[in-house]
C-alpha positions as a LaTeX table, in Angstrom:
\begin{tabular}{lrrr}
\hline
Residue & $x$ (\AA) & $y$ (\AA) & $z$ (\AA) \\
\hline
Unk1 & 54.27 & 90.94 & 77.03 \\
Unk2 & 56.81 & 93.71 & 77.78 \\
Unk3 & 58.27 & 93.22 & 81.32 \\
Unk4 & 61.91 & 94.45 & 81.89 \\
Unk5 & 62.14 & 92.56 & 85.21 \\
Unk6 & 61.76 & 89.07 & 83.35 \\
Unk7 & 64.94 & 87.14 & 83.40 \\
Unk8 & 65.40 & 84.86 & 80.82 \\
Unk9 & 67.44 & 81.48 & 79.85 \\
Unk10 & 68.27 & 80.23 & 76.38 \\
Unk11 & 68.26 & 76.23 & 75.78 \\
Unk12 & 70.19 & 76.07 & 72.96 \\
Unk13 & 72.12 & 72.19 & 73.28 \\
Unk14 & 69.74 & 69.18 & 72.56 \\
Unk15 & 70.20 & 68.27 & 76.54 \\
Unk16 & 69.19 & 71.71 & 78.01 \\
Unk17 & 65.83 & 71.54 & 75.60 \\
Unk18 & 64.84 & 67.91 & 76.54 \\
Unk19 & 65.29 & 69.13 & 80.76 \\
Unk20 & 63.55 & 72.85 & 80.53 \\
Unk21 & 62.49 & 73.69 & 83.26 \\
Unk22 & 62.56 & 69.82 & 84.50 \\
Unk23 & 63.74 & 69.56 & 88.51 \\
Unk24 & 63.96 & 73.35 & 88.93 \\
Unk25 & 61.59 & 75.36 & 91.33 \\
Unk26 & 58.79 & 77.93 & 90.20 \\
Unk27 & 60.18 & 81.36 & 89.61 \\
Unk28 & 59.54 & 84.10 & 87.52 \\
Unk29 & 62.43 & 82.97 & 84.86 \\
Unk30 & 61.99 & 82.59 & 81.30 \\
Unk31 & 63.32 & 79.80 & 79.17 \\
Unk32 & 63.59 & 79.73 & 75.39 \\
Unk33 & 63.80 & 76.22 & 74.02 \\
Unk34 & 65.79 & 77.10 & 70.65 \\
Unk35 & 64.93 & 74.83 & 68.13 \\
Unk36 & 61.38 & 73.52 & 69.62 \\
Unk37 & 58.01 & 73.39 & 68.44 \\
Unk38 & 56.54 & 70.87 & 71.16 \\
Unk39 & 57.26 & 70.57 & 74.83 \\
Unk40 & 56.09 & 68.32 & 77.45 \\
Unk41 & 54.97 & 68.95 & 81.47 \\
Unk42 & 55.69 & 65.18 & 82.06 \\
Unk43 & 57.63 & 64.90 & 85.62 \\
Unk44 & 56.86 & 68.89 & 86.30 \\
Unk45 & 55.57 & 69.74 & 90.22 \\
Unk46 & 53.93 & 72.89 & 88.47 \\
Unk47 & 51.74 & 73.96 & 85.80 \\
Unk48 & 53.87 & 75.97 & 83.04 \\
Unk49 & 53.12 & 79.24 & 80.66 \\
Unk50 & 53.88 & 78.44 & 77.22 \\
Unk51 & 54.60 & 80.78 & 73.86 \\
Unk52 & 55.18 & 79.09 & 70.51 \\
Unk53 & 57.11 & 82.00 & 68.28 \\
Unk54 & 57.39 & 81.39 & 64.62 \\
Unk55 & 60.26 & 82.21 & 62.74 \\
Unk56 & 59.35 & 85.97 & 61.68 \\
Unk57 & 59.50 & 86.39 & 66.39 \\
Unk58 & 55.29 & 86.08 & 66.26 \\
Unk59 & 54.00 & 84.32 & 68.81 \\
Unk60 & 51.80 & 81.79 & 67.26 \\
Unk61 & 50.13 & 80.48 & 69.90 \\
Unk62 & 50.06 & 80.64 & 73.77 \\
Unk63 & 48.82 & 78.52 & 76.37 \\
Unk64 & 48.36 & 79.74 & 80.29 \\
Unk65 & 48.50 & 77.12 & 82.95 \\
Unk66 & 49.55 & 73.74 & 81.49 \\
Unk67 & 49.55 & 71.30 & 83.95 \\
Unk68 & 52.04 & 68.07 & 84.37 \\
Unk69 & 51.26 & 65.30 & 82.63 \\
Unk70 & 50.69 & 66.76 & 79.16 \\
Unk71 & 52.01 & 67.32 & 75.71 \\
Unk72 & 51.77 & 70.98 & 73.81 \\
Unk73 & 52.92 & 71.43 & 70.44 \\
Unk74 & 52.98 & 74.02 & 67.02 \\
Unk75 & 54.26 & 72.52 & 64.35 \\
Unk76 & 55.39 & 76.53 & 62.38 \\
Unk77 & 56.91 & 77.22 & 65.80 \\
Unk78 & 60.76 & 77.48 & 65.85 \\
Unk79 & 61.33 & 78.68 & 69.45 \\
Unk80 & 59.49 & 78.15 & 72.64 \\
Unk81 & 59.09 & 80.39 & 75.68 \\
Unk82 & 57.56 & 78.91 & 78.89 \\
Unk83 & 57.95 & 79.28 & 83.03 \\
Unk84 & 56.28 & 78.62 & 85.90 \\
Unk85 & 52.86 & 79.88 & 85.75 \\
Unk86 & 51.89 & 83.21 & 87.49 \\
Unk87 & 48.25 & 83.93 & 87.61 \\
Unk88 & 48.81 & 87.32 & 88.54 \\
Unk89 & 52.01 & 88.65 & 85.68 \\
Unk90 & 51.35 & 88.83 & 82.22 \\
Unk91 & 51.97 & 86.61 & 79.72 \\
Unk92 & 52.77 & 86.44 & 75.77 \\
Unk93 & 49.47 & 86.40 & 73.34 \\
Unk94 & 49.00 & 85.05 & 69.98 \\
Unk95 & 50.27 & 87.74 & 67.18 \\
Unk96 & 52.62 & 89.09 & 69.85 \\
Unk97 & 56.33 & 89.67 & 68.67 \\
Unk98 & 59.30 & 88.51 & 70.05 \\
Unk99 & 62.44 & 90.08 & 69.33 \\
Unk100 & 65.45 & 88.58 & 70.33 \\
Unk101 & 67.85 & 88.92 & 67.02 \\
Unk102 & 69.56 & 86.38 & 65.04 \\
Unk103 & 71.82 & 84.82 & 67.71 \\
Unk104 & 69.09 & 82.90 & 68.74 \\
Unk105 & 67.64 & 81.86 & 65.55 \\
Unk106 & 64.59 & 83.97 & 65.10 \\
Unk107 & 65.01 & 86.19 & 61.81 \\
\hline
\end{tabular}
C-alpha cells in the first residue's frame, strides 16, 4: 500500500502497545505496535485493518475488517500495522514490504 497522505504512529513502550488504538475515534491514522505479533479488538467501537510485518518489513499476513471482540495473531510477525477500517482506501497485502528502517526495529 503506497499512500503519502497516511499518517502514522509508532507504539514503541509496553503501555502504548497494550492501548492501540483503544478509546480513540476512527481516522485514517496508522499505528505500528513495535514489538507485536498479536493484537486484540476487545473494548474497540470499530472494526480495525490489520498488517503483520516480519522482520525482513514483509507483510506476512493481513486482515481487512476485524471486528471488536476478537483476537488476531502471527507468531514470525515482529511489528503490527492496523487503523480504523476504510472500505473504500487501500490497505497492506500479504508479501507487501514495509520499509521503515532500523529505528523501529525492522531490519
Amino acid at each position: 500500500m503506497q499512500d503519502g497522505s497516511t499518517s502514522l504512529r509508532i507504539a514503541a513502550h509496553w503501555r502504548d502497545r497494550v492501548r492501540g488504538l483503544l478509546g480513540t475515534q476512527a481516522s485514517g491514522r496508522v499505528l505500528m505496535l513495535v514489538p507485536c505479533h498479536s493484537v486484540h479488538t476487545f473494548g474497540m467501537s470499530y472494526a480495525l485493518d490489520i498488517a503483520f510485518v516480519g522482520a525482513d518489513g514483509c507483510v506476512l499476513q493481513a486482515c481487512r475488517s476485524v471486528p471488536p471482540r476478537r483476537i488476531v495473531s502471527c507468531r514470525r510477525a515482529v511489528a503490527v500495522l492496523e487503523r480504523a477500517h476504510s472500505p473504500r482506501r487501500g490497505w497492506y497485502r500479504r508479501g507487501d514490504v514495509v520499509e521503515l528502517g532500523r529505528k523501529v526495529g525492522l531490519q
